[in-house]
C-alpha atoms as an extended CHARMM CRD file, in Angstrom:
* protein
*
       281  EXT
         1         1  UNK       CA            121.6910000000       95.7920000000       80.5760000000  PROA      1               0.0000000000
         2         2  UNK       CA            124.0610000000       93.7410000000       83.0290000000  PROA      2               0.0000000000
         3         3  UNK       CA            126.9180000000       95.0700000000       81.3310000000  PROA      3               0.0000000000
         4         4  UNK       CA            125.7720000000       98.4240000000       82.7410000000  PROA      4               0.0000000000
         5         5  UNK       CA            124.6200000000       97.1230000000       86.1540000000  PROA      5               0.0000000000
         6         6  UNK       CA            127.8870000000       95.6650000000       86.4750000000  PROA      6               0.0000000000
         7         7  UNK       CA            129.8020000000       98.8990000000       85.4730000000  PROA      7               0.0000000000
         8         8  UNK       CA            127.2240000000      101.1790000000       88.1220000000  PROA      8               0.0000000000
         9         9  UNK       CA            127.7410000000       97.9390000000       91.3210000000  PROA      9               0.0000000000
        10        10  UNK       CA            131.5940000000       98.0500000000       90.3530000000  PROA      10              0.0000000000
        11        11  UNK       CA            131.5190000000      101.8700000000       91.2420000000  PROA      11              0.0000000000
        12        12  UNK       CA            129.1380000000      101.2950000000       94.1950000000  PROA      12              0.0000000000
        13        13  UNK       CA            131.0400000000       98.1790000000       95.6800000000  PROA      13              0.0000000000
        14        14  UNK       CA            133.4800000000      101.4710000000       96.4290000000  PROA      14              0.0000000000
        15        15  UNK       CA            132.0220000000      103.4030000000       97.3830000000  PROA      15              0.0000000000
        16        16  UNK       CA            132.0440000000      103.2230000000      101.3250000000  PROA      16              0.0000000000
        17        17  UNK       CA            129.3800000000      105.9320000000      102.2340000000  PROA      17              0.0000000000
        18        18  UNK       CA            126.5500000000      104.2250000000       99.7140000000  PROA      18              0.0000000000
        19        19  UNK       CA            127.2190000000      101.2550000000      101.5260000000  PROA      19              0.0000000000
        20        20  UNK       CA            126.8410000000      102.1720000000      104.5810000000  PROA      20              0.0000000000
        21        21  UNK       CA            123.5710000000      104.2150000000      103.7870000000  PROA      21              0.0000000000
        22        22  UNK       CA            122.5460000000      101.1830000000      102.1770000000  PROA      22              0.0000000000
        23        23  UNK       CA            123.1380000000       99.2530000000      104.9230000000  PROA      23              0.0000000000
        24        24  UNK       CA            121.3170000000      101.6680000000      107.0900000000  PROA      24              0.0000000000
        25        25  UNK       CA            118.2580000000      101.8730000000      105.2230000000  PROA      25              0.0000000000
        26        26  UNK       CA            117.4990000000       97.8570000000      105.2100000000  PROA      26              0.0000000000
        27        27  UNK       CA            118.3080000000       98.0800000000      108.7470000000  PROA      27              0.0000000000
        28        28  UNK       CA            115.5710000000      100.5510000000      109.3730000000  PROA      28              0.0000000000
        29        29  UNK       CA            112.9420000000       98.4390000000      107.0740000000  PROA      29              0.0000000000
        30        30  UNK       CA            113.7710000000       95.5080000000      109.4270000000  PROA      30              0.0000000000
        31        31  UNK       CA            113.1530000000       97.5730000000      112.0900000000  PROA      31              0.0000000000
        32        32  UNK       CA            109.1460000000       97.8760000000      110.8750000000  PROA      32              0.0000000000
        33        33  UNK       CA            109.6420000000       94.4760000000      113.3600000000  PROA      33              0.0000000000
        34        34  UNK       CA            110.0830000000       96.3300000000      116.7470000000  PROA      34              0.0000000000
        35        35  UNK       CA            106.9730000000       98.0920000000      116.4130000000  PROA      35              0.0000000000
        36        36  UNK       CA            105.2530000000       95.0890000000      117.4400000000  PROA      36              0.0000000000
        37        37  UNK       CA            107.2790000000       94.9620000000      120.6160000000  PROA      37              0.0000000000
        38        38  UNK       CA            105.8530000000       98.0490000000      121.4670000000  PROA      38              0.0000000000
        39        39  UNK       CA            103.5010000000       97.8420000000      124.5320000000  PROA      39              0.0000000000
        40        40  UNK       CA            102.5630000000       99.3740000000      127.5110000000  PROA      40              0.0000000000
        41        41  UNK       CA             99.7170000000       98.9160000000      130.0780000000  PROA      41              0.0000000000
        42        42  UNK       CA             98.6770000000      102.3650000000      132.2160000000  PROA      42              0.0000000000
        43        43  UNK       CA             96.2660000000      101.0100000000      135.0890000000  PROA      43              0.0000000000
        44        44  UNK       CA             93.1130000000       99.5550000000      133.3980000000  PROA      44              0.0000000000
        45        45  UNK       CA             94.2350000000      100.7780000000      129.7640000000  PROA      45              0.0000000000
        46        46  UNK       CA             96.5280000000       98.0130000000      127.4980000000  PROA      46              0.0000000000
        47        47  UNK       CA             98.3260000000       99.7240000000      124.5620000000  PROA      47              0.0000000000
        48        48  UNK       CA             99.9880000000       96.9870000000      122.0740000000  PROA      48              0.0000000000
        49        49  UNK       CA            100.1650000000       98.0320000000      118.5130000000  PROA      49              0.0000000000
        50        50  UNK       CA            100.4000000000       94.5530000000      117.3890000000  PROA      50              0.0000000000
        51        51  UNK       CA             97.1810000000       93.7180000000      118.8700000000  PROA      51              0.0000000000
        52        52  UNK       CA             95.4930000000       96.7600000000      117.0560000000  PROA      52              0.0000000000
        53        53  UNK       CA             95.9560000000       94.7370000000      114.1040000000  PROA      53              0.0000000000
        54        54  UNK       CA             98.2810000000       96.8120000000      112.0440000000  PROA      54              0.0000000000
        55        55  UNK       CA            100.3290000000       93.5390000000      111.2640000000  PROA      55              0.0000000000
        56        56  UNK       CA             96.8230000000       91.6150000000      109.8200000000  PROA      56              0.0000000000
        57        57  UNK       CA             96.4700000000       90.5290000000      106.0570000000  PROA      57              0.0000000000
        58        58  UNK       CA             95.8580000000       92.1510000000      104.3060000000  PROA      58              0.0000000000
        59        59  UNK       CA             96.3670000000       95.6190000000      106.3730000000  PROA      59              0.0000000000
        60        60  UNK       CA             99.9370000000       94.7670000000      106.6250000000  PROA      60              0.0000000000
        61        61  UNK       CA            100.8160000000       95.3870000000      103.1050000000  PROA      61              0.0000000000
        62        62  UNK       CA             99.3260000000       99.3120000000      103.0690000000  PROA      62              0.0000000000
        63        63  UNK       CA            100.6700000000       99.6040000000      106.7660000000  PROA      63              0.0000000000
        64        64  UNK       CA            104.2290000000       98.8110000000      105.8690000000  PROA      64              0.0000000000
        65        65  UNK       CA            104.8370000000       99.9850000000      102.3940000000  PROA      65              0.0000000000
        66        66  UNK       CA            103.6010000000      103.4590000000      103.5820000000  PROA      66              0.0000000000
        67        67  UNK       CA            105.8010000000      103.5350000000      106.4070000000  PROA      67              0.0000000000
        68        68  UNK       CA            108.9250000000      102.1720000000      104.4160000000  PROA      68              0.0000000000
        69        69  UNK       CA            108.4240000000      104.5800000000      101.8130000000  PROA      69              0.0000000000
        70        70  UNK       CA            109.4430000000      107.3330000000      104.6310000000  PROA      70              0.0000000000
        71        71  UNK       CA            112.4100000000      106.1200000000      105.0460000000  PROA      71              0.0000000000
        72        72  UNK       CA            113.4080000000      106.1230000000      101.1520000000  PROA      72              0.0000000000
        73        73  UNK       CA            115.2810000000      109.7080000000      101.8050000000  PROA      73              0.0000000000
        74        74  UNK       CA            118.6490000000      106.8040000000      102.6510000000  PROA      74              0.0000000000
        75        75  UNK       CA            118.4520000000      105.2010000000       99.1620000000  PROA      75              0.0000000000
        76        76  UNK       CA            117.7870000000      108.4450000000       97.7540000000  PROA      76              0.0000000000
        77        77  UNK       CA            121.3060000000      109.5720000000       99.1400000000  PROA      77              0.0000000000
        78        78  UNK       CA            123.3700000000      106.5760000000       97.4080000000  PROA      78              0.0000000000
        79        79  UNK       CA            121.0950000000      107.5920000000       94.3720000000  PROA      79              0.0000000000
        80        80  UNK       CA            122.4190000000      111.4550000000       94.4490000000  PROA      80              0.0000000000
        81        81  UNK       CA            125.8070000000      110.5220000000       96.0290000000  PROA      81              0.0000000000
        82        82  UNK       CA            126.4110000000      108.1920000000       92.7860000000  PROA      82              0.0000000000
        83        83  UNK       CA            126.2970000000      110.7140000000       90.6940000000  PROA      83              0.0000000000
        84        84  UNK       CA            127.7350000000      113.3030000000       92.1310000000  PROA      84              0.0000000000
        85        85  UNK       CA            130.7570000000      111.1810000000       92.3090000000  PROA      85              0.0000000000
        86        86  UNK       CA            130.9010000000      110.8840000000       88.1950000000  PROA      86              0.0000000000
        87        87  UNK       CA            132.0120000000      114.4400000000       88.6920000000  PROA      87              0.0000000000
        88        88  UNK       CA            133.9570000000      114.5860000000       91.3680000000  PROA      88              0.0000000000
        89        89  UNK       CA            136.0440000000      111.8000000000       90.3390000000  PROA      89              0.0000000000
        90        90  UNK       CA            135.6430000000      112.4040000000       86.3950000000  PROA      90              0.0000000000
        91        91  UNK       CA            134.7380000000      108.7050000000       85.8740000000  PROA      91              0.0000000000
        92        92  UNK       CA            131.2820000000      110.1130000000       84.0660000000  PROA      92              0.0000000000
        93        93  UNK       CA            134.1520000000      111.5210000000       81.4530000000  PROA      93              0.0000000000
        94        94  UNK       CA            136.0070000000      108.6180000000       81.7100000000  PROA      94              0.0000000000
        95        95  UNK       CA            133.3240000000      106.2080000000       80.6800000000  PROA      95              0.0000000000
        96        96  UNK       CA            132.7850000000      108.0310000000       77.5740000000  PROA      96              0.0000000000
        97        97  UNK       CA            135.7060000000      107.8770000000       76.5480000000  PROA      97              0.0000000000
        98        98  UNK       CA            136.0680000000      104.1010000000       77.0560000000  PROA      98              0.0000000000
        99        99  UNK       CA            133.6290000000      103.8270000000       74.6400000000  PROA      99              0.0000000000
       100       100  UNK       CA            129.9420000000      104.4800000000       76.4830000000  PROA      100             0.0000000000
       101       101  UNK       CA            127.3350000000      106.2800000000       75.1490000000  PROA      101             0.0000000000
       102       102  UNK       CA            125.7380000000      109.0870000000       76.9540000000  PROA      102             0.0000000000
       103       103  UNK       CA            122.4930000000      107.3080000000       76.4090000000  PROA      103             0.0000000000
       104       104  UNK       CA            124.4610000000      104.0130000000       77.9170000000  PROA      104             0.0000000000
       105       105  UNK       CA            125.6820000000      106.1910000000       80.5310000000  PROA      105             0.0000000000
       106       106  UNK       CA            121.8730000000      107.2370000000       81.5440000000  PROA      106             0.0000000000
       107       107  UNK       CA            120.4060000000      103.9640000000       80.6640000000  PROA      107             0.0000000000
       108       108  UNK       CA            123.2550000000      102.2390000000       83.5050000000  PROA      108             0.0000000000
       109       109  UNK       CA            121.8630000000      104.9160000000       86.4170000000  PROA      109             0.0000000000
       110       110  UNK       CA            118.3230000000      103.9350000000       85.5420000000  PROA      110             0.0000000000
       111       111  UNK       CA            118.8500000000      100.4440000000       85.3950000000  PROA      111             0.0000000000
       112       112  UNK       CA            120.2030000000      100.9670000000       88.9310000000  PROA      112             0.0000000000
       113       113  UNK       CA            117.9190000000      102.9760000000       90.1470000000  PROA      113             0.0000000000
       114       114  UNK       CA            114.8100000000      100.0820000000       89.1860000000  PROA      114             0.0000000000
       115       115  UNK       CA            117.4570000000       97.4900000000       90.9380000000  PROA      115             0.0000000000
       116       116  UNK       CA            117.2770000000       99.6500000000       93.9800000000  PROA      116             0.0000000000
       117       117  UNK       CA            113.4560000000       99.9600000000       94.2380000000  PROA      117             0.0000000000
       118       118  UNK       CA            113.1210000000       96.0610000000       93.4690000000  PROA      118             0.0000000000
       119       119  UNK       CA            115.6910000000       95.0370000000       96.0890000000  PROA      119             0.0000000000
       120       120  UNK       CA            113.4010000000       97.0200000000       98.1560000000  PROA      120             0.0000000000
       121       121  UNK       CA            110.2840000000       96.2980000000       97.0430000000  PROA      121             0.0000000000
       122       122  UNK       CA            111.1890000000       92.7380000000       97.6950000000  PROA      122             0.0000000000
       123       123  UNK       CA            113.0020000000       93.0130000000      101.1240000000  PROA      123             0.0000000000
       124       124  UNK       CA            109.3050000000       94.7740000000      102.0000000000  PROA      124             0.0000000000
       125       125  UNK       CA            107.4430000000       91.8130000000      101.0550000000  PROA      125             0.0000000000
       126       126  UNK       CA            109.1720000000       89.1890000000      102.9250000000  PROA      126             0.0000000000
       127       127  UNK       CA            109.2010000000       91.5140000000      105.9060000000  PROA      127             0.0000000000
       128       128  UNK       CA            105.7180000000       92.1160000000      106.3610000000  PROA      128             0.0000000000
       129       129  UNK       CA            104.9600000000       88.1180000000      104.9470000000  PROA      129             0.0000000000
       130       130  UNK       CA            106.9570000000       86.9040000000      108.1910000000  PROA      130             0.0000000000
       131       131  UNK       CA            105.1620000000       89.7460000000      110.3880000000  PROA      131             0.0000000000
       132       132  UNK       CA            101.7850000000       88.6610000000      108.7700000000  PROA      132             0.0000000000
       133       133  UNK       CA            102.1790000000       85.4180000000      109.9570000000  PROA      133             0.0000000000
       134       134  UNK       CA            103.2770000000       85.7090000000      113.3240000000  PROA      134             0.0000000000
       135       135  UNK       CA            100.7210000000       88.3770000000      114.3770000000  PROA      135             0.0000000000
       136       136  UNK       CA             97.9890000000       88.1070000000      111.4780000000  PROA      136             0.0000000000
       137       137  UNK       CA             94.6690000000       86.7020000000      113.0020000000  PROA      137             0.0000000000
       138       138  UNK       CA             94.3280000000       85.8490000000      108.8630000000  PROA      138             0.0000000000
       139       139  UNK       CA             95.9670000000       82.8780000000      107.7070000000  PROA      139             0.0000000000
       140       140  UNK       CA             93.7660000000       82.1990000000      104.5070000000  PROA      140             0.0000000000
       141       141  UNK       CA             96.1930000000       82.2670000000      101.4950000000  PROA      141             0.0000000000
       142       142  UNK       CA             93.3990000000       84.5850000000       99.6810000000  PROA      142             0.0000000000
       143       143  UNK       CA             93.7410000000       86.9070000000      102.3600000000  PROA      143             0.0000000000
       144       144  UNK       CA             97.0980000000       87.0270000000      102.6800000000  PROA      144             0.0000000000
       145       145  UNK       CA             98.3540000000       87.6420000000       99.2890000000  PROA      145             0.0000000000
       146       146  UNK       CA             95.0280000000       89.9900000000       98.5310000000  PROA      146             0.0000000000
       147       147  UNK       CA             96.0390000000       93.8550000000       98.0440000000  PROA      147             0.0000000000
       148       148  UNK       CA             99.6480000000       93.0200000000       96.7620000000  PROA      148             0.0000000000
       149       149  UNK       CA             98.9760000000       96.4090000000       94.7390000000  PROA      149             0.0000000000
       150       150  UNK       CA            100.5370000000       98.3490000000       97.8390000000  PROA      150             0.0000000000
       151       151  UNK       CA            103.9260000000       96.3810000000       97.0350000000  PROA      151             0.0000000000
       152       152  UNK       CA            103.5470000000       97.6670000000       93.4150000000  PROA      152             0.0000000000
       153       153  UNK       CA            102.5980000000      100.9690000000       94.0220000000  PROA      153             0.0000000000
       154       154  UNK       CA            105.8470000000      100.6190000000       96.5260000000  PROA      154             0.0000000000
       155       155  UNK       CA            108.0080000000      100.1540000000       93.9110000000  PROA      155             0.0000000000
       156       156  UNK       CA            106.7370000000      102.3910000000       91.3610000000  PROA      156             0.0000000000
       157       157  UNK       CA            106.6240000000      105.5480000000       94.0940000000  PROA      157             0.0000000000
       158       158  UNK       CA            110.5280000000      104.5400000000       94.9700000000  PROA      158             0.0000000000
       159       159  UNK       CA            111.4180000000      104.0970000000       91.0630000000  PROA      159             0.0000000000
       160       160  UNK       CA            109.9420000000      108.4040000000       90.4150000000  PROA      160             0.0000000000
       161       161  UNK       CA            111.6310000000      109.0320000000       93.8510000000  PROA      161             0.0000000000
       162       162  UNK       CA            115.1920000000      108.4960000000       92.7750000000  PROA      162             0.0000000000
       163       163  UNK       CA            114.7150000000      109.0950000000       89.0850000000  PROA      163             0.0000000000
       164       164  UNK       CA            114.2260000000      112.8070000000       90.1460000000  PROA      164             0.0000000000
       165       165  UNK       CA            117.3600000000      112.3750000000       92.4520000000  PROA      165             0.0000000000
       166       166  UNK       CA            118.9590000000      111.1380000000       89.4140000000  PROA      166             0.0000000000
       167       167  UNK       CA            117.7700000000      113.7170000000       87.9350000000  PROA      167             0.0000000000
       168       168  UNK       CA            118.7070000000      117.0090000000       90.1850000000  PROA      168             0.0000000000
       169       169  UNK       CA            121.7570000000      114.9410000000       90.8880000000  PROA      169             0.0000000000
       170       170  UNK       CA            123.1700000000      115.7450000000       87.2010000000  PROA      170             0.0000000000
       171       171  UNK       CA            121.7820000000      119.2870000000       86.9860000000  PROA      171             0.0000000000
       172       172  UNK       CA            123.6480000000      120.5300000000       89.8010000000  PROA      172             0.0000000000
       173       173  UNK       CA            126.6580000000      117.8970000000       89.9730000000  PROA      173             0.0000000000
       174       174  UNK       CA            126.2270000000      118.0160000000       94.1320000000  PROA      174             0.0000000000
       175       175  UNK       CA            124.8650000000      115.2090000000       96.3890000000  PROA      175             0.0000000000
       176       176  UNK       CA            124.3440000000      118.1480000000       99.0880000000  PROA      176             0.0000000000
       177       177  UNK       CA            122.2270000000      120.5420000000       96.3210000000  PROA      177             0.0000000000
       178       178  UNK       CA            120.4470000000      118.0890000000       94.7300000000  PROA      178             0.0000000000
       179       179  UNK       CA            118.7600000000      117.1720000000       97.7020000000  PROA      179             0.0000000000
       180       180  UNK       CA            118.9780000000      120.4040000000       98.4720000000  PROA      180             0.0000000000
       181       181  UNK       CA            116.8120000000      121.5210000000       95.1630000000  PROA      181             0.0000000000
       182       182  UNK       CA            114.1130000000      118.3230000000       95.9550000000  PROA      182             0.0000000000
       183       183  UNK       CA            113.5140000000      119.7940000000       99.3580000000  PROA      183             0.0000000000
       184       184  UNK       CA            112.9200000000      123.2470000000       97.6320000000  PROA      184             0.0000000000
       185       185  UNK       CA            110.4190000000      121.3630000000       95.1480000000  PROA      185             0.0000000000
       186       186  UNK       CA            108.2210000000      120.1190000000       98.0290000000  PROA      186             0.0000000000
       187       187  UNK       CA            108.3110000000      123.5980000000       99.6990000000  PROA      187             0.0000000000
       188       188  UNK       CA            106.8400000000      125.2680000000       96.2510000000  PROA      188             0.0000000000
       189       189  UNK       CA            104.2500000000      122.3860000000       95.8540000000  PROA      189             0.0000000000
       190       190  UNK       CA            103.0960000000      122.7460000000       99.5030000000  PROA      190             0.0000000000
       191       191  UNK       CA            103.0650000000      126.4520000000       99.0800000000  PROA      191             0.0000000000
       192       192  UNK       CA            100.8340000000      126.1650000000       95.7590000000  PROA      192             0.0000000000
       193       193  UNK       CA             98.5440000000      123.6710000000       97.4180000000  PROA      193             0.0000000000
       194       194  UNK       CA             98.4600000000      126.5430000000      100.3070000000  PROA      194             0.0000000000
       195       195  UNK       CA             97.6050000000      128.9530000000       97.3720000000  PROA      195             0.0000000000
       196       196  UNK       CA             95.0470000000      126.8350000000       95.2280000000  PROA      196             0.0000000000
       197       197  UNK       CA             93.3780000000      126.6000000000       98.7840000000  PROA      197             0.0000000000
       198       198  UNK       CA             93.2050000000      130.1290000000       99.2400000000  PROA      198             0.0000000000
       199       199  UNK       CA             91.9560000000      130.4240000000       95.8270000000  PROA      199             0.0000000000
       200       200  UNK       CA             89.5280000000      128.0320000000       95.8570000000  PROA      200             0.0000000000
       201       201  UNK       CA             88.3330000000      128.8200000000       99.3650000000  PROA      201             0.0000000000
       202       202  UNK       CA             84.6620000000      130.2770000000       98.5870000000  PROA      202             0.0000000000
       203       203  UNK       CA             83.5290000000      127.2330000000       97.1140000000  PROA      203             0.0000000000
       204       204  UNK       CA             81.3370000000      124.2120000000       98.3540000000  PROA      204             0.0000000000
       205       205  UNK       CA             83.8500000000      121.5260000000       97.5990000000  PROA      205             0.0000000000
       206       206  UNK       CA             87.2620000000      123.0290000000       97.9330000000  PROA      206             0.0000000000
       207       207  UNK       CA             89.4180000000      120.0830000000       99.3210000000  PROA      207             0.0000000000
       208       208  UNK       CA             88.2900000000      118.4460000000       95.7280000000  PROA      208             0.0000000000
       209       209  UNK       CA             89.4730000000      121.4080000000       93.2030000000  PROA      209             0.0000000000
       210       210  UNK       CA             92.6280000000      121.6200000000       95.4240000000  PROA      210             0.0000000000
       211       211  UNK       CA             93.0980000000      117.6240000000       94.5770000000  PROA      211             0.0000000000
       212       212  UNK       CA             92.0450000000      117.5990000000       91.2490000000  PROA      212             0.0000000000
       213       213  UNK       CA             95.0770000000      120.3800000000       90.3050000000  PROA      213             0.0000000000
       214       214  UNK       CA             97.8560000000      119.2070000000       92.6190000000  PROA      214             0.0000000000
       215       215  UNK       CA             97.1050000000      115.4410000000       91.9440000000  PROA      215             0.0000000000
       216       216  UNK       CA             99.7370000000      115.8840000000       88.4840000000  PROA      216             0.0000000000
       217       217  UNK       CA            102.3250000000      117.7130000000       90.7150000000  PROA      217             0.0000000000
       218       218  UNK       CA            105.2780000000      115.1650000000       91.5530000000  PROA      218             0.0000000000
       219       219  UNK       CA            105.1050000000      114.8730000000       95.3310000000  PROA      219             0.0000000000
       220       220  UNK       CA            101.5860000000      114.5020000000       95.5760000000  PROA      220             0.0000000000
       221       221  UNK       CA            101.1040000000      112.4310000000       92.6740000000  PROA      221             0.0000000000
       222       222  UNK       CA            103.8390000000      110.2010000000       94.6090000000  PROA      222             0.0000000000
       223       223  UNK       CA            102.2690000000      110.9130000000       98.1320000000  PROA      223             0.0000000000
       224       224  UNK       CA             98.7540000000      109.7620000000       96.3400000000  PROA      224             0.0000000000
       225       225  UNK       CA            100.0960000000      106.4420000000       95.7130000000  PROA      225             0.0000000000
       226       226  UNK       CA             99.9840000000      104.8280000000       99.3340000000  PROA      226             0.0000000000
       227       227  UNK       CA             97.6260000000      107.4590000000      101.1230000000  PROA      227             0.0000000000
       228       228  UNK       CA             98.1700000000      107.1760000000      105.2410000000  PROA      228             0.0000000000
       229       229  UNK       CA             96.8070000000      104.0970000000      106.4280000000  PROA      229             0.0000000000
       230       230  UNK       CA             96.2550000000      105.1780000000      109.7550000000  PROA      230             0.0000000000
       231       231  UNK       CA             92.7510000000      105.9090000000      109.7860000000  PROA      231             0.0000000000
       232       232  UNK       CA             92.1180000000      102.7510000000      107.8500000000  PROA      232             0.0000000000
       233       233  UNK       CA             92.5290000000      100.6890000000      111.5250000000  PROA      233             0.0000000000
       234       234  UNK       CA             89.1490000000       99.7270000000      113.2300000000  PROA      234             0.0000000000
       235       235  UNK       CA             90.5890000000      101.0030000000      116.3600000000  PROA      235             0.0000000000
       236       236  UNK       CA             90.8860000000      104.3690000000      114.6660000000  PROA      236             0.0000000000
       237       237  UNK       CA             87.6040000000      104.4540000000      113.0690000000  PROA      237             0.0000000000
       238       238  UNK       CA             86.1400000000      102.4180000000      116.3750000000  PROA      238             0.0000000000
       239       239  UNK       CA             87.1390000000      105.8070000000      118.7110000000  PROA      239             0.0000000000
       240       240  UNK       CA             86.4820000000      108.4060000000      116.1120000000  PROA      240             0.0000000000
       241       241  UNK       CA             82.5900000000      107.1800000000      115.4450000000  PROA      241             0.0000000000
       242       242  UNK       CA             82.1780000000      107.6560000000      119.3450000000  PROA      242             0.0000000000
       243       243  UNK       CA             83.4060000000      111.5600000000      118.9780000000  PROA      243             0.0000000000
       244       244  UNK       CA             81.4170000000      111.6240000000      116.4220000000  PROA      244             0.0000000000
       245       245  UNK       CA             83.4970000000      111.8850000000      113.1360000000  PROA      245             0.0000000000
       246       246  UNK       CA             83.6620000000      109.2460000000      109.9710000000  PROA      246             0.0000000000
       247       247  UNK       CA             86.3580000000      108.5220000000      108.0870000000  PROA      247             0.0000000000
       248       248  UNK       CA             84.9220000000      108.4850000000      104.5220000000  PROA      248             0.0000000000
       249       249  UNK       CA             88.5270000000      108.2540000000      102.6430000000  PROA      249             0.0000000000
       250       250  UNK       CA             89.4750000000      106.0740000000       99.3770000000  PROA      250             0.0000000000
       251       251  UNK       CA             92.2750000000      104.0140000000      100.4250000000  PROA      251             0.0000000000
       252       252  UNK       CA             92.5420000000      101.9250000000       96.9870000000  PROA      252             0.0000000000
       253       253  UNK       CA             95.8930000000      102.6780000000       94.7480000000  PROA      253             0.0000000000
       254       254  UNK       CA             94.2530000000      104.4100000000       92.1020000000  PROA      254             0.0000000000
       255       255  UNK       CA             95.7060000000      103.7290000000       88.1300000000  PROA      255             0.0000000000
       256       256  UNK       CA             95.6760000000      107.6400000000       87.5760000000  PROA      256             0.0000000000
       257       257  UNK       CA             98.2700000000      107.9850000000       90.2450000000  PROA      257             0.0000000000
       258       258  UNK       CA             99.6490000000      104.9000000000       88.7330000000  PROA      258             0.0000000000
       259       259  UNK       CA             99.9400000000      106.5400000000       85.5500000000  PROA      259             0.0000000000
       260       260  UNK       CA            101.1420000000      110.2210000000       86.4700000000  PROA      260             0.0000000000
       261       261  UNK       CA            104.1480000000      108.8300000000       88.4900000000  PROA      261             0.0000000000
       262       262  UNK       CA            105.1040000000      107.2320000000       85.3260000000  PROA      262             0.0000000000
       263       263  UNK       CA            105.0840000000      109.8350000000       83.4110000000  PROA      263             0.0000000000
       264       264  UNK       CA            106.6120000000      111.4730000000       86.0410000000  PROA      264             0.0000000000
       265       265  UNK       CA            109.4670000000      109.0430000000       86.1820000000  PROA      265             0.0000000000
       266       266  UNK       CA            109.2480000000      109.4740000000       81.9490000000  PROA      266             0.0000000000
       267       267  UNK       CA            109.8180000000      112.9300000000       82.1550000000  PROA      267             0.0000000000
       268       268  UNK       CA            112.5120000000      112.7020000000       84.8020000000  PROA      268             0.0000000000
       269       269  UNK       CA            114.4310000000      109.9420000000       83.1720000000  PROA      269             0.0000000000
       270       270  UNK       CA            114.2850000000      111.9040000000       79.6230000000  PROA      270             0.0000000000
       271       271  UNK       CA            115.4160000000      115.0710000000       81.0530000000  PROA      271             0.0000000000
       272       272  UNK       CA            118.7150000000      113.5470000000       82.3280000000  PROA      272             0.0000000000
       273       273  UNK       CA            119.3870000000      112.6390000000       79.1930000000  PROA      273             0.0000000000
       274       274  UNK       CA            119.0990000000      115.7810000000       77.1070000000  PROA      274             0.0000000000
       275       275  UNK       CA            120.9550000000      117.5750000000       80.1220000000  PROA      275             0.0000000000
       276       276  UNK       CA            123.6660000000      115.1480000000       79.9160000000  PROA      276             0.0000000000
       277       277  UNK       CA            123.1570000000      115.4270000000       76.2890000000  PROA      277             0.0000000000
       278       278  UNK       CA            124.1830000000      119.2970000000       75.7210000000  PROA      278             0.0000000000
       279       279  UNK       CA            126.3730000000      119.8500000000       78.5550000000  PROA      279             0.0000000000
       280       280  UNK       CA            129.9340000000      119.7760000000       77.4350000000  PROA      280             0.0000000000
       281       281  UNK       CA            131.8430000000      117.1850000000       79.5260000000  PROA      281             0.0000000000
């Protein structure tokens, strides 16, 4: 195994444009830090998200994994990038003929891919630990280091996320196309979902069939992972019980979504493989 991560970080190390897209990303996820400088007061009304509590324990954790996860799309560039360059530059040929298997070969992108989502997954936790305990009006240790799931679920969303780069990124040998061919993917989910609620649009308890299909799709099973946290904040539910509406939502990271992002990242993983496998290099 660190035979191969050292073979995929040699290759990285330069690699100029994954670094700086690397760079850019961790950046941004240390950037989850201004939005607690954000404040402004408008007469008698005093707007500080910080003081909303979106930085409490255990909040914090769902808060910032959800909004970290958005800006994956950098990492997933390196990801696509990195193999798009085997081509370009025929070192994917040239490693096999050094002597590395094709199973090696898939084996050394996975490998980096789980590095990837760890470094992250990681970087995350400290992030929104140091947050936590500046603005957190918790400081109880079971409090703080309850709902650690979120950093989990983090990880394993990020881990599917770039395996299917991985993926499209041998099956069409372009950085530019395999991203390309992900964005397509989401556009035929969301237009299925649009179907299924067409379909399903005479019935009593729509919203549910719609779920219960497109909950072993990908995206959603991904999506389904860290649902928004917005609505979780009492401020949130606080204003929307005075207009009248209640948020009944399950905010918990559920093991089926657990478990079909797995297989997900299974499937993915497997089907680089055979690709690479019987293609002709």
């Amino acid at each position: 195994m660190l035979r191969l991560l050292t073979i995929e970080f040699h290759k990285l190390k330069h690699n100029t444009a994954s670094k700086v897209l690397s760079i850019i990303y961790f950046g941004l996820l240390i950037s989850i830090a201004l939005i607690a400088a954000i404040k402004f007061d408008i007469g008698p009304i005093k707007f500080h998200l910080a003081e909303m509590g979106i930085f409490n324990f255990p909040y914090i954790w769902h808060f910032n994994t959800y909004i970290a996860a958005i800006l994956k799309f950098f990492l997933l560039l390196v990801i696509v990038s990195m193999m798009a360059n085997e081509y370009s530059y025929k070192t994917l040929k040239q490693n096999l003929i050094d002597g590395l298997s094709k199973k090696e070969f898939i084996l050394s992108k996975f490998y980096t891919v789980i590095v990837f989502a760890l470094i992250s997954t990681i970087f995350v936790f400290f992030v929104s630990l140091i947050l936590g305990l500046v603005y957190s009006d918790y400081s109880e240790f079971s409090i703080i280091f309850s709902d650690l799931i979120y950093l989990v679920a983090f990880f394993i969303k990020l881990v599917c996320f770039f395996s299917m780069g991985l993926f499209f990124g041998i099956l069409v040998k372009r950085s530019a196309f395999a991203v390309g061919a992900m964005i397509v993917w989401l556009i035929v989910e969301n237009m299925f979902k649009g179907y299924l609620f067409w379909t399903f649009k005479n019935e009593s308890n729509t919203s549910e069939s719609v779920d219960s299909i497109m909950q072993f799709l990908p995206f959603e099973a991904m999506t389904n992972l860290i649902k928004e946290p917005f609505s979780r904040l009492g401020a949130v539910k606080s204003l929307a019980n005075q207009i009248g509406e209640n948020f009944m939502k399950n905010y918990e990271v559920e093991t089926t979504s657990i478990l079909i992002v797995s297989i997900w990242t299974f499937i993915f993983i497997y089907l680089s493989y055979a690709l690479l496998k019987k293609r002709d290099l």
